[in-house]
N, CA, C and O atoms as a GROMACS GRO file, in nm:
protein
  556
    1UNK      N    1   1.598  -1.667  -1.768
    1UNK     CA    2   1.463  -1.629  -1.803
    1UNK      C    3   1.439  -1.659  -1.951
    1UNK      O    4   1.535  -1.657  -2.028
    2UNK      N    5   1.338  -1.682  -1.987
    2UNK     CA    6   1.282  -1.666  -2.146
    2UNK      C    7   1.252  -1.532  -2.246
    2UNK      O    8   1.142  -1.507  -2.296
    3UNK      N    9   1.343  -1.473  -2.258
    3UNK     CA   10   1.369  -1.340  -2.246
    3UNK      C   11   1.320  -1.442  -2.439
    3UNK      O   12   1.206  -1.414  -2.476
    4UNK      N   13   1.363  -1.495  -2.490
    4UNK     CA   14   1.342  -1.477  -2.678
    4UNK      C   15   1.204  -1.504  -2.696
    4UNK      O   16   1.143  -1.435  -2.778
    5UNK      N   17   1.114  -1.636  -2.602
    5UNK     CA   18   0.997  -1.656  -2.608
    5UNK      C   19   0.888  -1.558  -2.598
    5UNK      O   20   0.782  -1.578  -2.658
    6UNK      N   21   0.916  -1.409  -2.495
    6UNK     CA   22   0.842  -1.302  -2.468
    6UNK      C   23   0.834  -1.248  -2.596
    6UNK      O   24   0.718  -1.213  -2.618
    7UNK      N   25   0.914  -1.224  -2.695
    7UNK     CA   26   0.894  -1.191  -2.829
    7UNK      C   27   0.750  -1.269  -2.876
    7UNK      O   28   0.646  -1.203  -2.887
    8UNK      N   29   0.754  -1.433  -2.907
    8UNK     CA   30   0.655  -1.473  -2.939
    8UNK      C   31   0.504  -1.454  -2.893
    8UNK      O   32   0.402  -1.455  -2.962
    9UNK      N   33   0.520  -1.432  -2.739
    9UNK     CA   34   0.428  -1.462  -2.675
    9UNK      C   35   0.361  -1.312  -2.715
    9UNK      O   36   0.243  -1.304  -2.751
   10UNK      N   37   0.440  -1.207  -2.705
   10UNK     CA   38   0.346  -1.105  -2.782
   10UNK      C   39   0.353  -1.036  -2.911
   10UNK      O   40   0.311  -0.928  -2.954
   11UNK      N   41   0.427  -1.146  -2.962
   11UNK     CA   42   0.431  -1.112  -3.119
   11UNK      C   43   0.502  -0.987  -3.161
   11UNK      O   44   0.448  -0.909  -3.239
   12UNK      N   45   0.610  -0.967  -3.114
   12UNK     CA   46   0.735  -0.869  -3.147
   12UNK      C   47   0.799  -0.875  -3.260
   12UNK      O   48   0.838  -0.981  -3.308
   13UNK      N   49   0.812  -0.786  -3.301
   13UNK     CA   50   0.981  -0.812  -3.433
   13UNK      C   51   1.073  -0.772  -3.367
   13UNK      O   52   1.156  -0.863  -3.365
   14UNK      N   53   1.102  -0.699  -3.319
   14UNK     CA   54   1.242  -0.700  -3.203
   14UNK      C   55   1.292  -0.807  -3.102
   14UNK      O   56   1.234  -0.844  -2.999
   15UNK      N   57   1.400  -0.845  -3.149
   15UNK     CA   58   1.447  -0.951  -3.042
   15UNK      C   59   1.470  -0.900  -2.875
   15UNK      O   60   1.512  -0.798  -2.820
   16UNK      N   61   1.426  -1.007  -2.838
   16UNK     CA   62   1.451  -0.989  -2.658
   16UNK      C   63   1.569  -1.056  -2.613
   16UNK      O   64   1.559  -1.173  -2.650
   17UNK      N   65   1.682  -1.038  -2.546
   17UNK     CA   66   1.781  -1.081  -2.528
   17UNK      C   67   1.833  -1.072  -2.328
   17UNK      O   68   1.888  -1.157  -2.258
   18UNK      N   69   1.804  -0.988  -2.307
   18UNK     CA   70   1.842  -0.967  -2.200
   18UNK      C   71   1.723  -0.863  -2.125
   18UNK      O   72   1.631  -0.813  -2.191
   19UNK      N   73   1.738  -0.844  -1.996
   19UNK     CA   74   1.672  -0.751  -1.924
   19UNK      C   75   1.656  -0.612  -2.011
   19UNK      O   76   1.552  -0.560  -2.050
   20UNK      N   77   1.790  -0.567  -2.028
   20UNK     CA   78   1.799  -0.431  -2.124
   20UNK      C   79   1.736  -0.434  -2.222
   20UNK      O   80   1.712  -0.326  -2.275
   21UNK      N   81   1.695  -0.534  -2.272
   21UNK     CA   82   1.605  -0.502  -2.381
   21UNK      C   83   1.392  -0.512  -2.325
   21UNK      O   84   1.285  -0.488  -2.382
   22UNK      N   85   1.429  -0.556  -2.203
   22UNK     CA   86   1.285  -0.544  -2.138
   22UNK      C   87   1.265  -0.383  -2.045
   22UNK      O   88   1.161  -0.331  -2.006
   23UNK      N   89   1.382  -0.343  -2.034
   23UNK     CA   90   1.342  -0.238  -2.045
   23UNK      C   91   1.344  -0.110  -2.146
   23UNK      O   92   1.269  -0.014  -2.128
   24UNK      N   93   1.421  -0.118  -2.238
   24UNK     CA   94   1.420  -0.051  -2.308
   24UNK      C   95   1.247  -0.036  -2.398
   24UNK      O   96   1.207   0.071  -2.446
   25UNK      N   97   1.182  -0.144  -2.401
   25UNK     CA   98   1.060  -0.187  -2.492
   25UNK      C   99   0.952  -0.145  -2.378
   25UNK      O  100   0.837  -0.144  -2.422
   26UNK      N  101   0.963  -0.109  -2.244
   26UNK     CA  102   0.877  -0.065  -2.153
   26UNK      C  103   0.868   0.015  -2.168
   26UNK      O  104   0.756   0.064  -2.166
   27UNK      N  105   1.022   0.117  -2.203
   27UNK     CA  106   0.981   0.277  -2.215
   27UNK      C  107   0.935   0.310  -2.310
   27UNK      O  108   0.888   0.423  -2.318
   28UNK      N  109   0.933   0.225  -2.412
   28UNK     CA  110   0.857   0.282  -2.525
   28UNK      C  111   0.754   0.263  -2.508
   28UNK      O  112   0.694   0.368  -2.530
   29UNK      N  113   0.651   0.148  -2.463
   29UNK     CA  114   0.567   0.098  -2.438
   29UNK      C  115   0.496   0.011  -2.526
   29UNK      O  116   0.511   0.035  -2.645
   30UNK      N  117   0.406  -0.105  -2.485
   30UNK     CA  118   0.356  -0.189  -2.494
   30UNK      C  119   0.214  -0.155  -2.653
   30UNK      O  120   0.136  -0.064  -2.628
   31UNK      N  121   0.198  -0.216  -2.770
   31UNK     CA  122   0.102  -0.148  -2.819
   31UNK      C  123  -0.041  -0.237  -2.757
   31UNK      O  124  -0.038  -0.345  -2.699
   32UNK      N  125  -0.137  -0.174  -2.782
   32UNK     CA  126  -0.287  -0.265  -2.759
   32UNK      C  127  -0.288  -0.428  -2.865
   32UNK      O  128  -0.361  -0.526  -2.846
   33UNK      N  129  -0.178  -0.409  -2.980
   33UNK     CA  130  -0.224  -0.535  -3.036
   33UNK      C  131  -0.138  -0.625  -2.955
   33UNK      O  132  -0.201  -0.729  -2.938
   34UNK      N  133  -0.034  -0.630  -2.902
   34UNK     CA  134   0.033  -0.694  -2.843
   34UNK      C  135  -0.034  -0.760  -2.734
   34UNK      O  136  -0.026  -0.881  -2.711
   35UNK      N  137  -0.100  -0.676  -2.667
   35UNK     CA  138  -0.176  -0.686  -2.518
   35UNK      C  139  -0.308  -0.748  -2.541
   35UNK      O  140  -0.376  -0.779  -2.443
   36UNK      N  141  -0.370  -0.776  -2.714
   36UNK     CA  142  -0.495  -0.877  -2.735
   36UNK      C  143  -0.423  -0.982  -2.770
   36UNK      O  144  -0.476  -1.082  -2.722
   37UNK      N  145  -0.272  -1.025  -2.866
   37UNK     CA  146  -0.212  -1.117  -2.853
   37UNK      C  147  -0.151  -1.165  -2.747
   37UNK      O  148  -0.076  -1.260  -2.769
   38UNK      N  149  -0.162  -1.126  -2.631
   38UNK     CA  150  -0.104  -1.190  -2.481
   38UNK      C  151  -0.263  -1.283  -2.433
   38UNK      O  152  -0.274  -1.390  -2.372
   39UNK      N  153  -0.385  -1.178  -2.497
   39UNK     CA  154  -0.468  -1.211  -2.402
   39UNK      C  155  -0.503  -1.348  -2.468
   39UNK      O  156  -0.533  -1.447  -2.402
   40UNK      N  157  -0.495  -1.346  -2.616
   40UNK     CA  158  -0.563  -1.486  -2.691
   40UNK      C  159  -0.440  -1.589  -2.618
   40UNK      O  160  -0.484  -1.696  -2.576
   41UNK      N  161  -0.339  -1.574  -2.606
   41UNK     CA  162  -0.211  -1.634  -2.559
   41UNK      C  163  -0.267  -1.699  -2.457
   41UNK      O  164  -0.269  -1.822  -2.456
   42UNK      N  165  -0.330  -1.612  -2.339
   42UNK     CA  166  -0.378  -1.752  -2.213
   42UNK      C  167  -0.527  -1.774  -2.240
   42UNK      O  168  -0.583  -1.788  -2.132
   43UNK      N  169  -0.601  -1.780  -2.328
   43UNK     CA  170  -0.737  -1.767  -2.394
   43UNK      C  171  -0.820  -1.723  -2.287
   43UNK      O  172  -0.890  -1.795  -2.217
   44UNK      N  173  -0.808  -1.615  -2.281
   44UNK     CA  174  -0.892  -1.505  -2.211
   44UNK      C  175  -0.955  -1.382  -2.305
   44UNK      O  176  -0.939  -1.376  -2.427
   45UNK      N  177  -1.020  -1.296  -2.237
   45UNK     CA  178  -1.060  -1.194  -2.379
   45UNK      C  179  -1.020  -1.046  -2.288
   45UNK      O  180  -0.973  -1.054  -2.174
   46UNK      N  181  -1.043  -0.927  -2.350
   46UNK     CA  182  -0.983  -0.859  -2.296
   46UNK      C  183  -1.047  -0.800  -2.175
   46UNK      O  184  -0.981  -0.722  -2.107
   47UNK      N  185  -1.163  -0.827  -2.145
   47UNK     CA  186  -1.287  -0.778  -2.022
   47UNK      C  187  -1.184  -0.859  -1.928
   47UNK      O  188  -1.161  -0.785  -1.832
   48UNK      N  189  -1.128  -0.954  -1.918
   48UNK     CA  190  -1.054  -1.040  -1.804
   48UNK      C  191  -0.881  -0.979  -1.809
   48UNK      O  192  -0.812  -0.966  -1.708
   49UNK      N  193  -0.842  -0.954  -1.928
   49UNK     CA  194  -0.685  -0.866  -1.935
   49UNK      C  195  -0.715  -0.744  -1.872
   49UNK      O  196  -0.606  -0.702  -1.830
   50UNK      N  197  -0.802  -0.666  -1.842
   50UNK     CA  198  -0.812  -0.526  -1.860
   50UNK      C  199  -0.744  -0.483  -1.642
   50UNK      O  200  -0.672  -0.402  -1.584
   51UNK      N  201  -0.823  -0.593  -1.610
   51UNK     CA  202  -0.791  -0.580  -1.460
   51UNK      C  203  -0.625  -0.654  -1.409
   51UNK      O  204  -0.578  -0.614  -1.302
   52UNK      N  205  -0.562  -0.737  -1.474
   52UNK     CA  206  -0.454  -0.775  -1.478
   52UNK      C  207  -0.357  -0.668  -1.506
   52UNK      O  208  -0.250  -0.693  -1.452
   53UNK      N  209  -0.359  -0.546  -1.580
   53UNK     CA  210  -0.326  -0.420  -1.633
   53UNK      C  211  -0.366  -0.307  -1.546
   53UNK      O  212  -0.333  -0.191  -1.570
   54UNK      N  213  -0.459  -0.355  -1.416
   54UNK     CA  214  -0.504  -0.216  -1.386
   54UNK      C  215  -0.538  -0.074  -1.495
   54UNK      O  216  -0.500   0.042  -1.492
   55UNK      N  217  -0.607  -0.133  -1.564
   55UNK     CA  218  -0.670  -0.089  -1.687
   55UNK      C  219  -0.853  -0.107  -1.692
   55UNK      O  220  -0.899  -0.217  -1.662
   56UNK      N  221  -0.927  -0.019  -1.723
   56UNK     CA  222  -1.019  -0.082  -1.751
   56UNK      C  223  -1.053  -0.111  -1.901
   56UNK      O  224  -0.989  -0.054  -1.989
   57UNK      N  225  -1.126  -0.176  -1.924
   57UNK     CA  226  -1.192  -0.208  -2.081
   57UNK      C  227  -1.184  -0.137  -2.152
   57UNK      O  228  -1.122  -0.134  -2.259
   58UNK      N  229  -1.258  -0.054  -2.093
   58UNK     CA  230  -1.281   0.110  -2.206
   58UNK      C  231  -1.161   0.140  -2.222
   58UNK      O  232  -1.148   0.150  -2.344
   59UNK      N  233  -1.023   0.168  -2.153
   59UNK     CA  234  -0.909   0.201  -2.187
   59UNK      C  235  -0.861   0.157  -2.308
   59UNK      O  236  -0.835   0.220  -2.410
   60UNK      N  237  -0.852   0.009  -2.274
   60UNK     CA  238  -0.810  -0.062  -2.383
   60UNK      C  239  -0.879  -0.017  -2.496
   60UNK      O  240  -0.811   0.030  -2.586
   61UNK      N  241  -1.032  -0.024  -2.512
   61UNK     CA  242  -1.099  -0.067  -2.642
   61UNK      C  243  -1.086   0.106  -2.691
   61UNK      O  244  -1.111   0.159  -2.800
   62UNK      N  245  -1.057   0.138  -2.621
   62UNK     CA  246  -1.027   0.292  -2.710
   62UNK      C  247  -0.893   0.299  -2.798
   62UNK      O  248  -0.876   0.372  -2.896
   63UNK      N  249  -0.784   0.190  -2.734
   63UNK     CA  250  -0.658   0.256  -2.800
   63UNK      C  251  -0.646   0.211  -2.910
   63UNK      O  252  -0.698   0.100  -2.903
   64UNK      N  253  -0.605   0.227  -3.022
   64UNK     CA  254  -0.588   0.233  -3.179
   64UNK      C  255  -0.500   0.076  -3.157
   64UNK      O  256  -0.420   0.066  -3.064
   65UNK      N  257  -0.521  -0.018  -3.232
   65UNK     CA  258  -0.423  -0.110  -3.227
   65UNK      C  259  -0.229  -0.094  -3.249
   65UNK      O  260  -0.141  -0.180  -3.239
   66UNK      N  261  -0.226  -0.002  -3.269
   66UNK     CA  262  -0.068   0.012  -3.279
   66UNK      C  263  -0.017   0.149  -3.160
   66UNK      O  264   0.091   0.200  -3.132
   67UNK      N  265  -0.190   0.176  -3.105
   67UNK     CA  266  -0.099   0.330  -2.995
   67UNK      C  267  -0.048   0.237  -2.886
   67UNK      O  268  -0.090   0.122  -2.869
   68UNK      N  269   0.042   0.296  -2.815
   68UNK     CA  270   0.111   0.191  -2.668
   68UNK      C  271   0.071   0.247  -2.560
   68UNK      O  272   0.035   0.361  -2.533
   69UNK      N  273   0.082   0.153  -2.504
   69UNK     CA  274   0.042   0.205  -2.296
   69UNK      C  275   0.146   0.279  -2.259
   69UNK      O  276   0.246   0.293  -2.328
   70UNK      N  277   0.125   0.342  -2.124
   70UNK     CA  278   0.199   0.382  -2.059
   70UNK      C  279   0.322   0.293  -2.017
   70UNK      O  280   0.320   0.179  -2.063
   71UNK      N  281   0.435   0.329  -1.933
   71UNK     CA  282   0.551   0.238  -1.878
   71UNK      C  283   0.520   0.122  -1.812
   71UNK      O  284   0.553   0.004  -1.826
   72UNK      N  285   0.456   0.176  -1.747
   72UNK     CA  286   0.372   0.088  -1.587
   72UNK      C  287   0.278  -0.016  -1.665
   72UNK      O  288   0.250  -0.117  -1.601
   73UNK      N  289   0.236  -0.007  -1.771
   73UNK     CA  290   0.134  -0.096  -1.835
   73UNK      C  291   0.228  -0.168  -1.905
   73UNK      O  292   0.243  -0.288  -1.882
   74UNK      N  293   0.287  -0.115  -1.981
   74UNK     CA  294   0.381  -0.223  -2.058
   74UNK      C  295   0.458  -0.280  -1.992
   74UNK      O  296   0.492  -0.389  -2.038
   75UNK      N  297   0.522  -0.236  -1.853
   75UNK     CA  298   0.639  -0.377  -1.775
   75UNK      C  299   0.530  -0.425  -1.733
   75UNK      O  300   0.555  -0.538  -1.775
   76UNK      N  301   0.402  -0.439  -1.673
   76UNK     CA  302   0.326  -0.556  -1.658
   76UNK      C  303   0.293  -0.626  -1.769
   76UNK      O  304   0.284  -0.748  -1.765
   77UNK      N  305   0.274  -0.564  -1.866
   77UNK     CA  306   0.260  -0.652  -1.995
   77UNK      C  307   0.363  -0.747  -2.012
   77UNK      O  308   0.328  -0.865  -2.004
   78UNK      N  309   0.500  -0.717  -2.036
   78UNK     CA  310   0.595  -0.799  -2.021
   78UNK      C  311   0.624  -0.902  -1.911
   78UNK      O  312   0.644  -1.021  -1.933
   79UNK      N  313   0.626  -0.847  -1.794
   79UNK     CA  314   0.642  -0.924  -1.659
   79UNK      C  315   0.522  -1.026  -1.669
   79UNK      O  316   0.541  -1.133  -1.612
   80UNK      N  317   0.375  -1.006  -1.746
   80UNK     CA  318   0.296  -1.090  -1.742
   80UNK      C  319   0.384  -1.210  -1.890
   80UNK      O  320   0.399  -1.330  -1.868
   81UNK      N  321   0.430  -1.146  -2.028
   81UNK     CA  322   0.467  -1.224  -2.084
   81UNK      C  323   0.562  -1.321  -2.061
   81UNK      O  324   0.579  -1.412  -2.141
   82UNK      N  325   0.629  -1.309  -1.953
   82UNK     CA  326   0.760  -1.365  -1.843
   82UNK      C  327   0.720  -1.499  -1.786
   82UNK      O  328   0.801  -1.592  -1.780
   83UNK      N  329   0.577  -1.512  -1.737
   83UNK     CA  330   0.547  -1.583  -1.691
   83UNK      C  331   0.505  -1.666  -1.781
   83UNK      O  332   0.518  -1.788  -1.774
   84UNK      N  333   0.452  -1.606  -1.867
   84UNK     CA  334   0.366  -1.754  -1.964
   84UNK      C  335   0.473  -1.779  -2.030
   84UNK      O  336   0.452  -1.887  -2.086
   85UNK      N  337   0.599  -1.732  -2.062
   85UNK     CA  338   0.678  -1.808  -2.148
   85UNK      C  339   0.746  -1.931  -2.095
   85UNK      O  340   0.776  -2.037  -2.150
   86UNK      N  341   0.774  -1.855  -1.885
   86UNK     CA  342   0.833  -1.915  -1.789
   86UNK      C  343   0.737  -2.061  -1.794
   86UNK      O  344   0.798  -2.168  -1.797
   87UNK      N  345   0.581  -2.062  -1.795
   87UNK     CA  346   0.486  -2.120  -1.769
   87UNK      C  347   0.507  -2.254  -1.873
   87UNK      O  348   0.515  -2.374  -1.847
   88UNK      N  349   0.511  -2.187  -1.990
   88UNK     CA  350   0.500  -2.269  -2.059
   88UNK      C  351   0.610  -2.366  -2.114
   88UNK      O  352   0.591  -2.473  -2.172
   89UNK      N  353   0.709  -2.316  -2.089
   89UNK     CA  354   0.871  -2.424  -2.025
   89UNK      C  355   0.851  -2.551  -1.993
   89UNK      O  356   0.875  -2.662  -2.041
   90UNK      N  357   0.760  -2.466  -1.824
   90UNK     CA  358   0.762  -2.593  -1.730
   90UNK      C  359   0.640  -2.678  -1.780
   90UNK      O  360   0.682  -2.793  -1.767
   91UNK      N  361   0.543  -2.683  -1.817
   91UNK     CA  362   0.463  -2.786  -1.822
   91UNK      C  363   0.450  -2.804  -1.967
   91UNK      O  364   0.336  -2.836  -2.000
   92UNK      N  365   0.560  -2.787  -2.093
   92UNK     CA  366   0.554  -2.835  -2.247
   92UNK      C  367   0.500  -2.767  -2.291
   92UNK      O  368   0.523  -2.772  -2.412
   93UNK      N  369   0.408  -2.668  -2.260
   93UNK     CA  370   0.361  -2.624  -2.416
   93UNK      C  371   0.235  -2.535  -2.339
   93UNK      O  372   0.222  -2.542  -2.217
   94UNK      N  373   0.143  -2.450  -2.425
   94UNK     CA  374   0.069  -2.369  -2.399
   94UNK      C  375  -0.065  -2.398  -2.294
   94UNK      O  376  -0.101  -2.346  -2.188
   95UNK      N  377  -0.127  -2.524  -2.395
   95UNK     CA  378  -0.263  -2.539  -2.320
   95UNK      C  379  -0.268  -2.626  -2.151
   95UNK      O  380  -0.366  -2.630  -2.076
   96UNK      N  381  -0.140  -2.687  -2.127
   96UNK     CA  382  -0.141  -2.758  -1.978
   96UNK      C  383  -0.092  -2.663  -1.856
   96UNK      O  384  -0.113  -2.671  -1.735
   97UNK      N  385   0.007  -2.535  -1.962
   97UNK     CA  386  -0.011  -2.421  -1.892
   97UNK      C  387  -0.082  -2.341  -1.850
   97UNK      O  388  -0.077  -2.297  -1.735
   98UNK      N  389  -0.196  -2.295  -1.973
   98UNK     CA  390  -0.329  -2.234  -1.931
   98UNK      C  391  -0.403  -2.316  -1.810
   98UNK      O  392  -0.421  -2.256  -1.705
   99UNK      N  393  -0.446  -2.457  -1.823
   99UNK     CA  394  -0.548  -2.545  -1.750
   99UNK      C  395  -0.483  -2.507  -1.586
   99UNK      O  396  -0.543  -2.492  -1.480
  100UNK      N  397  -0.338  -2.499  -1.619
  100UNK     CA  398  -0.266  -2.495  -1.408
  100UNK      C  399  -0.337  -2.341  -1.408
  100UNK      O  400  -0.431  -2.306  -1.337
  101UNK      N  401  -0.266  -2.264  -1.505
  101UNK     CA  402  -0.301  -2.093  -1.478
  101UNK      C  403  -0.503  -2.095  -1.379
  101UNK      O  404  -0.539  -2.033  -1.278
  102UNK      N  405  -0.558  -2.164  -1.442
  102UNK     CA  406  -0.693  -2.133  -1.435
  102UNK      C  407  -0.764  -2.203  -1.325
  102UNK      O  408  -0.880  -2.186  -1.289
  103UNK      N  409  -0.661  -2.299  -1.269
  103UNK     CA  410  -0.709  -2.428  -1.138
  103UNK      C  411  -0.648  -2.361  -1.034
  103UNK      O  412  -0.540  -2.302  -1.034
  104UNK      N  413  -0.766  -2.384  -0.905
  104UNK     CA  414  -0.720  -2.308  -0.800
  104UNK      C  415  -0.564  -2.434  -0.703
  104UNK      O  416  -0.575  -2.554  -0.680
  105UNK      N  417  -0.457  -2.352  -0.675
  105UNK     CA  418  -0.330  -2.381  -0.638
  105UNK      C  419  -0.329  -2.343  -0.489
  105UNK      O  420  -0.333  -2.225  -0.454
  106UNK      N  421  -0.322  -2.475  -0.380
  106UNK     CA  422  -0.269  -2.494  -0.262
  106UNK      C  423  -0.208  -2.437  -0.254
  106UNK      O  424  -0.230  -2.364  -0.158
  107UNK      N  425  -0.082  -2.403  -0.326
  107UNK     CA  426   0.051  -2.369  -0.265
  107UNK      C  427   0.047  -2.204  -0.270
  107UNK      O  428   0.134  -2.130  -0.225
  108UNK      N  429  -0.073  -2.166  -0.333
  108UNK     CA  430  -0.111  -2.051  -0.359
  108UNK      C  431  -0.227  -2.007  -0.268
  108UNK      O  432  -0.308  -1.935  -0.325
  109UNK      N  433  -0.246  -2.028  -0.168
  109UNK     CA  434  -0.356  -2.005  -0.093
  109UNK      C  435  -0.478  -2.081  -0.151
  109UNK      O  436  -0.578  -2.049  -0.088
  110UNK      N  437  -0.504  -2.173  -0.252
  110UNK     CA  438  -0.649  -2.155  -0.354
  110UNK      C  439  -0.659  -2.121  -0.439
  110UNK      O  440  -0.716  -2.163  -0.539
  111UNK      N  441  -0.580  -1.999  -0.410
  111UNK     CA  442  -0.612  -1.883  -0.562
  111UNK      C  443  -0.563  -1.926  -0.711
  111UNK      O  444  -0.462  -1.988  -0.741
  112UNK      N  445  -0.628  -1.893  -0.764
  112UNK     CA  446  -0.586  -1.986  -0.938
  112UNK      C  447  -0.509  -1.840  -0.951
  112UNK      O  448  -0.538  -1.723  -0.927
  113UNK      N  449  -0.382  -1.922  -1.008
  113UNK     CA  450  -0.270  -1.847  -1.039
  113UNK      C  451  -0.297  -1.715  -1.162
  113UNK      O  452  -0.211  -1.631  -1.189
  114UNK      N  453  -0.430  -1.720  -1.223
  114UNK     CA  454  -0.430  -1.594  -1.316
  114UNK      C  455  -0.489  -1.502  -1.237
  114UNK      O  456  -0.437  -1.392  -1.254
  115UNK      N  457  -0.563  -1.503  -1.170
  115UNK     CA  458  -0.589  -1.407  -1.037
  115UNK      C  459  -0.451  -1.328  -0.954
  115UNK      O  460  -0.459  -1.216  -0.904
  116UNK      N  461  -0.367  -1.387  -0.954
  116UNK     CA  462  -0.254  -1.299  -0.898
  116UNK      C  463  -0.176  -1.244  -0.992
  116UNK      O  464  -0.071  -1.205  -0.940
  117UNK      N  465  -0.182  -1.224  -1.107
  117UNK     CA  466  -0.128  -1.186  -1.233
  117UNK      C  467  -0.115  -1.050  -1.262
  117UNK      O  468  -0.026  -1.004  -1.333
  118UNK      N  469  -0.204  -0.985  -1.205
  118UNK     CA  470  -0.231  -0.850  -1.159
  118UNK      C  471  -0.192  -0.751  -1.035
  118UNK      O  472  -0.231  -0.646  -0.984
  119UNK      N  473  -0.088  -0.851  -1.016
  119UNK     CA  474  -0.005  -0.741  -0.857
  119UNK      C  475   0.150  -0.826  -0.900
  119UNK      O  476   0.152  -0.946  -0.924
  120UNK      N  477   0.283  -0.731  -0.904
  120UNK     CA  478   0.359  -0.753  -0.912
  120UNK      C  479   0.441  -0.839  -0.781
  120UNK      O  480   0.564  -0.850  -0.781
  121UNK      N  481   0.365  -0.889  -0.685
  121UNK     CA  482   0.368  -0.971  -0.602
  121UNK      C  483   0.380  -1.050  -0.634
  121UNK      O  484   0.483  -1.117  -0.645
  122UNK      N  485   0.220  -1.078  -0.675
  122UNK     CA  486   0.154  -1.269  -0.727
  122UNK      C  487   0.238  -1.295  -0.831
  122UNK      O  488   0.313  -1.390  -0.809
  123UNK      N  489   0.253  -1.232  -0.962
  123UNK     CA  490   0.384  -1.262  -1.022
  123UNK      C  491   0.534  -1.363  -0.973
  123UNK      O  492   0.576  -1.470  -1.017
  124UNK      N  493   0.585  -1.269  -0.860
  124UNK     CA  494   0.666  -1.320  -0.792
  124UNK      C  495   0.630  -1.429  -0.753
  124UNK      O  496   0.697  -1.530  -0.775
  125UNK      N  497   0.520  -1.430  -0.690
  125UNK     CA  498   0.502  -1.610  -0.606
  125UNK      C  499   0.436  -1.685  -0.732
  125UNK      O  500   0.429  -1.806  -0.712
  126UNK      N  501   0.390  -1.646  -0.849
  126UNK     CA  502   0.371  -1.789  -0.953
  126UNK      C  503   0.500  -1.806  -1.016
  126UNK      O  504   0.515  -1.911  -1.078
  127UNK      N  505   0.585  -1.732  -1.014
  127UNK     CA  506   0.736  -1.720  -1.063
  127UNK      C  507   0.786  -1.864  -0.995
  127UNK      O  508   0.807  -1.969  -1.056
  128UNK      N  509   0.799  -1.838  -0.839
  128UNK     CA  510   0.828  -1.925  -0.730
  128UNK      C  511   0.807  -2.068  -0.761
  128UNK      O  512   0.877  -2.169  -0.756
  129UNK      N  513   0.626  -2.027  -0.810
  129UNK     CA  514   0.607  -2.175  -0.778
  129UNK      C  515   0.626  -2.236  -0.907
  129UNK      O  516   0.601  -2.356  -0.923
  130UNK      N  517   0.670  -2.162  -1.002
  130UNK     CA  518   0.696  -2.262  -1.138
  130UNK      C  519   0.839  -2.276  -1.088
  130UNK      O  520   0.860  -2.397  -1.089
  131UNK      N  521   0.912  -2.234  -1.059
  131UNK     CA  522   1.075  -2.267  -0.986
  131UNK      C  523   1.044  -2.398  -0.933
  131UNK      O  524   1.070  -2.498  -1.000
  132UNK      N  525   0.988  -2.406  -0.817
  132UNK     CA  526   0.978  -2.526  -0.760
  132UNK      C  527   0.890  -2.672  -0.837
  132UNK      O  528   0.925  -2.789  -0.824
  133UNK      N  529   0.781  -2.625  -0.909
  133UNK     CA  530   0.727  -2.718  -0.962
  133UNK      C  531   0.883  -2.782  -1.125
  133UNK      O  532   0.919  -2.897  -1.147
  134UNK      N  533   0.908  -2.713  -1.163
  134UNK     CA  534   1.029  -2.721  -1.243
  134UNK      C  535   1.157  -2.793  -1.194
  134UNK      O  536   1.235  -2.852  -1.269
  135UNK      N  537   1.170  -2.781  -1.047
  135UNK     CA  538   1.236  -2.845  -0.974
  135UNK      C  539   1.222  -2.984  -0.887
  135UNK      O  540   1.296  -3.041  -0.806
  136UNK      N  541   1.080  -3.014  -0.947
  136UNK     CA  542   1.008  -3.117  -0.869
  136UNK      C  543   0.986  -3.110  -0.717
  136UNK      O  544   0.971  -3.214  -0.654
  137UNK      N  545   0.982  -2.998  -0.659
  137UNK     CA  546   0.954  -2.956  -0.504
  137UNK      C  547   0.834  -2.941  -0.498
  137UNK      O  548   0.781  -2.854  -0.567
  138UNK      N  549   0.752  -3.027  -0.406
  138UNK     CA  550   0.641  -3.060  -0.365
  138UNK      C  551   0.648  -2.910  -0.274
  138UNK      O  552   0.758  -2.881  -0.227
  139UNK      N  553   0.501  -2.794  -0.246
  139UNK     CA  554   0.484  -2.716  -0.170
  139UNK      C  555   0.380  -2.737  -0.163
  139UNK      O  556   0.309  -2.674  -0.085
   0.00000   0.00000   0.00000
């Protein structure tokens, strides 16, 4: 996994090294600036992060930039930073990652892969399909 890139992707000073350190940073939890630096990360704004979080807006726009989410908000925060680091592996670099994130995917029912971003499912299956697209497996 890209366990050092999740640092970047939400702008950490603590190194990420292993799982144990993804969870350890869950229980503390996730702050709100982290979670507007994820969102500029796939250039979205936070009215479109807020449902990916099972969060609404108002949640967010209330919390102080340095207060943190709950557990459950911050391992999706992370598990979402997992992917774009995973994401951005496979296709070089940020913006050819965003353009797949946002195009609706066959292998995905249709559904444009930031739409499933928000159930620890769809995760799993854009996980999948960057495995296979990484692997050159046509699905």
């Amino acid at each position: 996994m890209e366990f050092s890139n999740v640092k970047q992707v939400l702008g950490l000073k603590e190194p990420i090294r292993s799982p144990y350190d993804l969870i350890n940073l869950g229980g503390r939890g996730i702050s709100k600036s982290a979670v507007a630096r994820l969102a500029r990360h796939l250039s979205i704004g936070l009215p479109e992060m807020a449902p990916l979080l099972s969060v609404t807006l108002r949640t967010i726009q209330r919390y102080s930039a340095e207060k943190v989410f709950s557990r459950a908000v911050s391992e999706r925060v992370l598990r979402i930073a997992l992917v774009v680091a995973r994401g951005e592996k496979v296709f070089g670099g940020r913006e050819r990652f965003n353009v797949w994130l946002k195009e609706p995917n066959a292998a995905l029912k249709e559904k444009r892969p930031i739409e499933l971003l928000g159930s620890d499912f769809g995760i799993d299956l854009i996980l999948d399909e960057l495995g296979r697209i990484e692997h050159g497996i046509v699905s």
